[in-house]
C-alpha positions in Angstrom: 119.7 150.5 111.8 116.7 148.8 113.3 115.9 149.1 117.1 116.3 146.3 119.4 113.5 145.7 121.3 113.7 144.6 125.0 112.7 141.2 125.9 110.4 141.1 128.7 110.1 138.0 130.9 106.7 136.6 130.5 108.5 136.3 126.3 111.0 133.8 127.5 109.0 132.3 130.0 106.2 131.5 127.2 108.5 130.3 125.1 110.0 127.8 127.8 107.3 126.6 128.9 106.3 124.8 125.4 104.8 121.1 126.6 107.5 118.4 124.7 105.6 114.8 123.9 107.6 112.4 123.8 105.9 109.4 122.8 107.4 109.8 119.0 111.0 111.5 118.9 110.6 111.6 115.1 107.3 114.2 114.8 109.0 117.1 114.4 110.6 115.9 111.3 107.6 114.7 110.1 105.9 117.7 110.3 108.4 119.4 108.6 108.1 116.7 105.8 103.8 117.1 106.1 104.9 121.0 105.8 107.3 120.6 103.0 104.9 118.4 100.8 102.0 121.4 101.2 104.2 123.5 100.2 105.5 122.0 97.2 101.9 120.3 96.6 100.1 123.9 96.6 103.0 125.2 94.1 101.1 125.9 90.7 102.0 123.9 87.6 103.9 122.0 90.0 105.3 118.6 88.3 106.7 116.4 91.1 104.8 117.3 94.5 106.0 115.4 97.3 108.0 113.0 95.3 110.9 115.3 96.1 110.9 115.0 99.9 110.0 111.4 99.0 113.6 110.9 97.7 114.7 111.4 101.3 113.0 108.5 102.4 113.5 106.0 100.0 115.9 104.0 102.0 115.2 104.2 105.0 116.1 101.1 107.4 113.4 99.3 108.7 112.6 100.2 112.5 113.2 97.4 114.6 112.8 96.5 118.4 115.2 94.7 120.3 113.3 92.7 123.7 115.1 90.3 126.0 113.3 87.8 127.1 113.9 84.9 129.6 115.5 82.8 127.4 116.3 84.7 124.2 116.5 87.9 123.0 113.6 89.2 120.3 114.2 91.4 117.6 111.4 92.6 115.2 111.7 95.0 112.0 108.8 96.1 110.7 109.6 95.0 106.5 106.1 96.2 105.0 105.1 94.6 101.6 108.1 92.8 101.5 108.4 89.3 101.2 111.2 86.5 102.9 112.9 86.2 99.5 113.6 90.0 99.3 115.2 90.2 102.7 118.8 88.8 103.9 119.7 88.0 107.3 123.7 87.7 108.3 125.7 87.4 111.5 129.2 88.3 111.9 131.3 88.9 114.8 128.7 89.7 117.1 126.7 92.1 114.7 123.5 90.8 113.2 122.8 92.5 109.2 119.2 92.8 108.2 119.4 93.9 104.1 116.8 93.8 101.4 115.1 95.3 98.6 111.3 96.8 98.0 110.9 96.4 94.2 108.7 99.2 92.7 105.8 97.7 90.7 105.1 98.1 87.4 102.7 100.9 86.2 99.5 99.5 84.2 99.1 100.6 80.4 96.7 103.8 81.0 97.5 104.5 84.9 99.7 107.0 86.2 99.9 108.5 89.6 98.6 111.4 91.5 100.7 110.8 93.9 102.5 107.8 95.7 103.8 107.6 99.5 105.1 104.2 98.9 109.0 103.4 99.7 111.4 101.4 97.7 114.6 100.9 97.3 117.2 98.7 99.3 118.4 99.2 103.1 120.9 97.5 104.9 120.7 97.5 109.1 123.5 96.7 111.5 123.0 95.8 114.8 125.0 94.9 117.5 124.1 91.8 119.7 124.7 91.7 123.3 127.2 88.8 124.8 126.0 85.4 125.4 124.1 84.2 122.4 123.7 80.6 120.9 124.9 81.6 117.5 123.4 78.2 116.1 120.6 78.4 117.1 119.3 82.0 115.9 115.9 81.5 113.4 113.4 83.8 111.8 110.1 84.4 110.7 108.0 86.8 108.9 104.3 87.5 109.1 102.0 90.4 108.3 104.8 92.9 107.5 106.8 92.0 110.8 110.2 90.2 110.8 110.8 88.4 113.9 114.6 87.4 114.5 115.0 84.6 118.0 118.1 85.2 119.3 118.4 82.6 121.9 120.7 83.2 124.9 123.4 80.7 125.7 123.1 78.0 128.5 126.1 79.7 130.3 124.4 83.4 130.2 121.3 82.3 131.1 123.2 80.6 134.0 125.2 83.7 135.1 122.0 86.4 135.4 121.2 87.0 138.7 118.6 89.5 139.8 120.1 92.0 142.1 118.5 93.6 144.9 118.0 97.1 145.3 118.7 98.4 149.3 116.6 101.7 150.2 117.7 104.0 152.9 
């Protein structure tokens, strides 16, 4: 039976006291990927490298931002190497629906890969949109690999936003 050694206080303390950065929420789970790639990539007479972890990612949703501005509300997805005609845009009771496809491209007679980060595959993104939108007048444009969706805000919301003022003691 093995011996359990004590835990002394400066341990936990240490391990505590590990700084957090918060600027990208999803960098642990990258590094795990990064690790899980070198580990598969340094594997000898290895046939797929990271195309397995690869598979995880192949249909992943665009990341999008939602800003509201004065008069309308801004949504942008970032849709790299994807054109207007592979992406649909649909609103339905309140939710907006960004789908689309990335199309893999055709391998050249006498080329083959070493290796390929590239996604494809098809994603479909719900989001909900807040109260108060002109519905008719919604438009969007693409441009350098960033979908831009205008979401304009209805003559009665824009009417009923107040800014309210904060009191201090």
């Amino acid at each position: 039976m093995a011996e359990k050694k004590p835990t002394s206080s400066k341990a936990i303390s240490r391990s505590t006291n590990v700084p957090v950065r918060t600027s990208n929420m999803w960098e642990p789970l990258s590094r795990i990927r990064d690790e899980f790639d070198r580990m598969f990539d340094e594997t000898p007479n290895n046939t797929f490298g990271s195309r397995l972890m690869q598979k995880f990612y192949e249909t992943a949703d665009p990341v999008v931002e939602l800003r509201d501005k004065k008069d309308e509300y801004e949504l942008v997805a970032e849709v790299p190497g994807m054109s207007s005609e592979d992406i649909e845009i649909k609103l339905s009771e309140g939710m907006l629906r960004l789908s689309g496809e990335k199309s893999e491209s055709h391998e050249e007679e006498g080329e083959s890969f070493m290796f390929s980060e590239r996604h494809y595959g098809s994603f479909e993104r719900a989001i909900k949109l807040p109260n108060g939108i002109d519905h008719e007048k919604i438009s969007a444009d693409a441009k350098d690999g960033l979908l831009t969706i205008h979401i304009p805000k209805s003559a009665e919301a824009r009417q009923k936003e107040r800014k309210i003022p904060i009191q201090t003691n």
